[in-house]
C-alpha positions as CSV (number, residue, x, y, z in Angstrom):
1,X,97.7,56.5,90.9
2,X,97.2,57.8,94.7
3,X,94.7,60.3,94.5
4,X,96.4,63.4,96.6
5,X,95.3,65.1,99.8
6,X,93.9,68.6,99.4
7,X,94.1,71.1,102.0
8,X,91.4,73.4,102.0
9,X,91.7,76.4,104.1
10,X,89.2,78.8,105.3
11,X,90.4,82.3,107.0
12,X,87.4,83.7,108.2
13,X,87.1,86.9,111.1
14,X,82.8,87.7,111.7
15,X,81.2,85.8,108.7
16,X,78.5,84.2,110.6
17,X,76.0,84.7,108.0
18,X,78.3,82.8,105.2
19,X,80.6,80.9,106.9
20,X,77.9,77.6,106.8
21,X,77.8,78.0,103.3
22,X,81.7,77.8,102.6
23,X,81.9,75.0,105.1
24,X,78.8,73.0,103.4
25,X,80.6,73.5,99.9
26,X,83.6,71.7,101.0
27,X,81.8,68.8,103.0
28,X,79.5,68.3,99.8
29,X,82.8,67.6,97.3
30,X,82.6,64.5,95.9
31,X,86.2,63.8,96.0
32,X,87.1,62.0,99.1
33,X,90.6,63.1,99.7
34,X,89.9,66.3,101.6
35,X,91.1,68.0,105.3
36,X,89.4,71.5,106.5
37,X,91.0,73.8,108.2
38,X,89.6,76.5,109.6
39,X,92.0,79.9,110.6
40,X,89.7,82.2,112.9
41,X,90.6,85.4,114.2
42,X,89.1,85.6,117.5
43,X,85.8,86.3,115.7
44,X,83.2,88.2,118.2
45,X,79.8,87.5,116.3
46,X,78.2,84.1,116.2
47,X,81.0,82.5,113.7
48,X,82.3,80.3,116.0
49,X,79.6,78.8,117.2
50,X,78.3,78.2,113.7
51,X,82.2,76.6,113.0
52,X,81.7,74.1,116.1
53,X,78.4,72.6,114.8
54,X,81.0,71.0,112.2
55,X,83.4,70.3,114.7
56,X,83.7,66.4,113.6
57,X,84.1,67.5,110.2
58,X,86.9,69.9,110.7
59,X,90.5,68.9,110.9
60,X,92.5,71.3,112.5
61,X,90.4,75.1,114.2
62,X,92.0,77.7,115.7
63,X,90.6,81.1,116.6
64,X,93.4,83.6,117.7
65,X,94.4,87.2,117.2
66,X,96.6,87.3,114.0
67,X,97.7,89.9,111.8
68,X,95.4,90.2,108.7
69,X,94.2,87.4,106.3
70,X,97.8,87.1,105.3
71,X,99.3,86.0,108.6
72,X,96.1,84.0,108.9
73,X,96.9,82.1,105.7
74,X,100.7,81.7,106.3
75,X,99.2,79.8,109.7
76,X,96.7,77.7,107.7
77,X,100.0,76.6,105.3
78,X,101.8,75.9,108.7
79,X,99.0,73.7,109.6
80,X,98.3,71.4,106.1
81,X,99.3,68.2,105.6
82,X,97.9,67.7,102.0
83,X,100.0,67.7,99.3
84,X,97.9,70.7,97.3
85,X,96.5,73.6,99.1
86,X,93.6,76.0,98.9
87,X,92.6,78.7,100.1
88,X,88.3,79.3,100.4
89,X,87.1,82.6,101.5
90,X,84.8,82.4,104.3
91,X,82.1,84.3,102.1
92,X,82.7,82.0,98.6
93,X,81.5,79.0,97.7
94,X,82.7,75.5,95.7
95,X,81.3,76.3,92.2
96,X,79.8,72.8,92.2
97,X,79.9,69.5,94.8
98,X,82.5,67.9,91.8
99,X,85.2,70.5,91.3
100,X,88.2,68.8,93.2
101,X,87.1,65.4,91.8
102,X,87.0,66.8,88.1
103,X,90.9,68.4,89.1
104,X,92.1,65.6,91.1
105,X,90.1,62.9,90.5
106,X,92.3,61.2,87.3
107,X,95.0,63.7,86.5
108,X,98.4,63.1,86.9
109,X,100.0,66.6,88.7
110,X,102.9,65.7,90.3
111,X,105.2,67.6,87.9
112,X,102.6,71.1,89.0
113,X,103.4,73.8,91.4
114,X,100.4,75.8,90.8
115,X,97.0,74.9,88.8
116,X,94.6,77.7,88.4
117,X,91.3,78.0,86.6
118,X,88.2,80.5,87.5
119,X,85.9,82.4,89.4
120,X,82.1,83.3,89.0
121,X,81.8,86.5,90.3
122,X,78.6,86.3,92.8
123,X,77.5,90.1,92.3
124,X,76.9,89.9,88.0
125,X,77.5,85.8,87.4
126,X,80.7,87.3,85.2
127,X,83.3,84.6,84.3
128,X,86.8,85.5,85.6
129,X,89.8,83.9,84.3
130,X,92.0,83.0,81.6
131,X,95.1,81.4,80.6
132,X,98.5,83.7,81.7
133,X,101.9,84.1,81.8
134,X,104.1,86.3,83.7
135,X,103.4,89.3,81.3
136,X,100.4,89.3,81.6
137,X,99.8,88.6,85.1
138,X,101.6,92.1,85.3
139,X,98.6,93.7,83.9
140,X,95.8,91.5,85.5
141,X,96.2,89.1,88.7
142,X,94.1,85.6,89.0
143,X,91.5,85.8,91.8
144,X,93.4,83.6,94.9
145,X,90.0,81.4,95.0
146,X,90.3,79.8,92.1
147,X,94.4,78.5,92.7
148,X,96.0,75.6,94.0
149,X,99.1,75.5,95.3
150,X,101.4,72.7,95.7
151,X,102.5,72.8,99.4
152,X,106.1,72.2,98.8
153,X,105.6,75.9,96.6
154,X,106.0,77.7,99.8
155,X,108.7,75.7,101.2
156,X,110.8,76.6,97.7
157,X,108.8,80.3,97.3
158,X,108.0,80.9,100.6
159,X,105.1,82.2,102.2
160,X,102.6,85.4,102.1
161,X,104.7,88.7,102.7
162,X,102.9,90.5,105.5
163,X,104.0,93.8,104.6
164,X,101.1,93.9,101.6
165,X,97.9,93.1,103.4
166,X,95.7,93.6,100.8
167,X,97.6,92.1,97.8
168,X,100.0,89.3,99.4
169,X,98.3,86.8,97.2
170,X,99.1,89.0,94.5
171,X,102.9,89.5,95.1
172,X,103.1,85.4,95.8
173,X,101.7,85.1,92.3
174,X,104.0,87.1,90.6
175,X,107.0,85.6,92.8
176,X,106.1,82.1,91.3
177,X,104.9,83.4,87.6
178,X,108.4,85.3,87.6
179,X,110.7,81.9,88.1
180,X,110.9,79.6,85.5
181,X,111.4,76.5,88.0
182,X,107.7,76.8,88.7
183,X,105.2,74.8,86.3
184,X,102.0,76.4,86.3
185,X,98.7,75.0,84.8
186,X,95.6,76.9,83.4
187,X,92.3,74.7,83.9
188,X,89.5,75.8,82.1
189,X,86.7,75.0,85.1
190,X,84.7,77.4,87.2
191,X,86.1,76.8,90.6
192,X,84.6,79.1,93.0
193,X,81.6,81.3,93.0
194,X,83.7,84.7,94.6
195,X,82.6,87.4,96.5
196,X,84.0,90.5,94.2
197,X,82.2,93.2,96.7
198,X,85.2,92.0,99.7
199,X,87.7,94.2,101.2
200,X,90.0,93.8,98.3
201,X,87.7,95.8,96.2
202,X,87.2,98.9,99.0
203,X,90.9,99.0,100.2
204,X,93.8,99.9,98.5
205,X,97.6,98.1,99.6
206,X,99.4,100.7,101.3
207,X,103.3,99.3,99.4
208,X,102.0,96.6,96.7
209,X,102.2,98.5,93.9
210,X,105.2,101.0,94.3
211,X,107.2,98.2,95.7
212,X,106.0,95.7,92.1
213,X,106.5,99.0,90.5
214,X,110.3,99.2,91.6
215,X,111.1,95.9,90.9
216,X,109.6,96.2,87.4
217,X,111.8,98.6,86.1
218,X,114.5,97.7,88.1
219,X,114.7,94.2,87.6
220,X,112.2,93.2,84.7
221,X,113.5,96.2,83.1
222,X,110.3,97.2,82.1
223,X,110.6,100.5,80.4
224,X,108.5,103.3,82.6
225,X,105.9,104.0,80.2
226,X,104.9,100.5,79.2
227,X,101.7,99.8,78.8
228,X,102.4,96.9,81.6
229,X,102.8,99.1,84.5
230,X,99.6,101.3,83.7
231,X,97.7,100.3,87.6
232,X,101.0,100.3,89.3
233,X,101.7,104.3,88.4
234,X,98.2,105.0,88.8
235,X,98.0,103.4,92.6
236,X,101.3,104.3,93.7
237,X,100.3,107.7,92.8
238,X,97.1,108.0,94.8
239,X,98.7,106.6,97.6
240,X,101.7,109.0,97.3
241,X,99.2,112.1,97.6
242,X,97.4,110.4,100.3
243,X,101.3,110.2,102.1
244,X,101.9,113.9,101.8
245,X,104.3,113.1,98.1
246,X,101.9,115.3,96.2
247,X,104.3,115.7,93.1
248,X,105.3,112.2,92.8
249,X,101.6,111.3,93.2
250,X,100.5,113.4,90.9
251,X,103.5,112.6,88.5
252,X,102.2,108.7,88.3
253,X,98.6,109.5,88.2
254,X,99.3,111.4,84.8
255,X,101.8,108.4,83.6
256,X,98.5,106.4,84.0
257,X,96.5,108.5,81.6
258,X,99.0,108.8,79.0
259,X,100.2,104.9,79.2
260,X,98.3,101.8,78.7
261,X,94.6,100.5,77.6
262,X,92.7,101.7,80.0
263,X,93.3,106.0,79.9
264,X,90.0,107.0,80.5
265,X,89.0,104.6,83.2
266,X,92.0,105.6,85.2
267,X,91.5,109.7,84.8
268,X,87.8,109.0,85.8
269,X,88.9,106.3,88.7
270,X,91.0,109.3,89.9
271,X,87.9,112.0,90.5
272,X,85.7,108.8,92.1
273,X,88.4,107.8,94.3
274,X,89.4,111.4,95.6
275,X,85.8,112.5,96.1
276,X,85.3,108.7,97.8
277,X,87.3,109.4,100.1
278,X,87.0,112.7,100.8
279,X,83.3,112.4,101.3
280,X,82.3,109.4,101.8
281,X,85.8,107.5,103.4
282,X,84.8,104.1,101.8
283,X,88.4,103.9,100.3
284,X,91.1,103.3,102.8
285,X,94.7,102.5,102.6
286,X,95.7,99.7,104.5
């Protein structure tokens, strides 16, 4: 059996105190079927010259002006040639030097779209992950760093959607989890050691969750108080008041405290996230 190229891609805009690390982690796999690409975007602190100190190691660099990680990504797909591909954040790590070898190294995945498995979050050492299908990935998304995706996924799914630039990877997901022509495989290996304290966690997606939340009960034909759709009505609702659509805001906020598992987290989430921003400003909408 030919053991399969893996594309591993790292997006990375001013991490010049971690991207060495995420480079290193890569260069110290033990599987020997690997390119690295690196997707810069025009970085203005010392990341390049930290990148060009690999330079012999790296197969394809580009540092550019894009349009958010997601645009970034899409140009790191356009760029692979391995048959799997992966994307690294700039501030994560391989969870150990044998990951891709214990994936790749024996197994016969040529019938796979998508494997998955999980993260160690770097702030607590918490275990993130789990086994899901579409349902569930309603509720709960899998962290991007610990997936692989088959490149000919993108040709057949197509690529990261622009328009969400904090949850593309999120929509993507549910694009592929929602068709049944996509095999998907849980592996139960820590892949990555993950940065949970990145953008993703002080930013909220400006149209990811009203737009999931339309085509929920439009096409899924969820019914509007499932239990499913509990983070959808509660962010589509803060961002509605945020947007001057104070009623409908405040009409999904309170869906979100009557529906789902999680009532009280998301009444208290809604007095830290209003005084957040309204003092502090760490919250934005992007």
């Amino acid at each position: 059996m030919n053991k399969p190229l893996i594309s591993v891609v790292i997006v990375v805009y001013n991490a010049e105190s971690t991207i060495g690390h995420a480079i290193n982690s890569v260069l110290q796999q033990t599987y020997d079927r690997i390119e690295l690409l690196i997707i810069d975007g025009k970085s203005t602190d010392s990341t390049i010259p930290v990148i060009k100190s690999y330079a012999d190691k790296i197969n394809y660099f580009v540092s550019e002006k894009d349009e958010g990680i997601y645009d970034a990504m899409n140009k790191g797909i356009a760029a692979a040639q391995g048959e799997w591909v992966f994307f690294l954040g700039a501030d994560d790590t391989f969870y150990t030097a044998s990951v891709l070898q214990e994936i790749f190294g024996s197994a016969d995945l040529n019938h796979m779209d998508l494997l998955y498995g999980d993260v160690e979050f770097s702030s607590n050492k918490r275990r993130y992950g789990a086994q899901k299908n579409y349902r569930q990935l309603i509720e709960q998304n899998i962290c991007h760093q610990a997936i692989f995706y088959k490149r000919r996924l993108f040709q057949l799914a197509g690529n990261y959607n622009t328009r969400y630039s904090i949850l593309a990877d999120y929509e993507m997901n549910l694009r592929v989890f929602g068709q049944s022509r996509f095999k998907t495989n849980y592996i139960s290996l820590l892949v990555t050691s993950f940065n949970d304290k990145g953008t993703s966690n002080t930013n909220i997606d400006r149209y990811f969750h009203g737009d999931m939340l339309r085509h929920f009960l439009r096409v899924d034909k969820i019914p509007y108080l499932s239990p499913l759709l509990q983070q959808y009505h509660f962010y589509f609702g803060y961002v509605s008041v945020f947007n001057k659509s104070v009623l409908t805001g405040i009409r999904h906020i309170l869906t979100s405290w009557i529906t789902g598992k999680r009532k009280g987290f998301y009444f208290l989430l809604t007095g830290k996230l209003f005084i957040m921003n309204l003092l502090y400003k760490k919250i934005k909408i992007k």
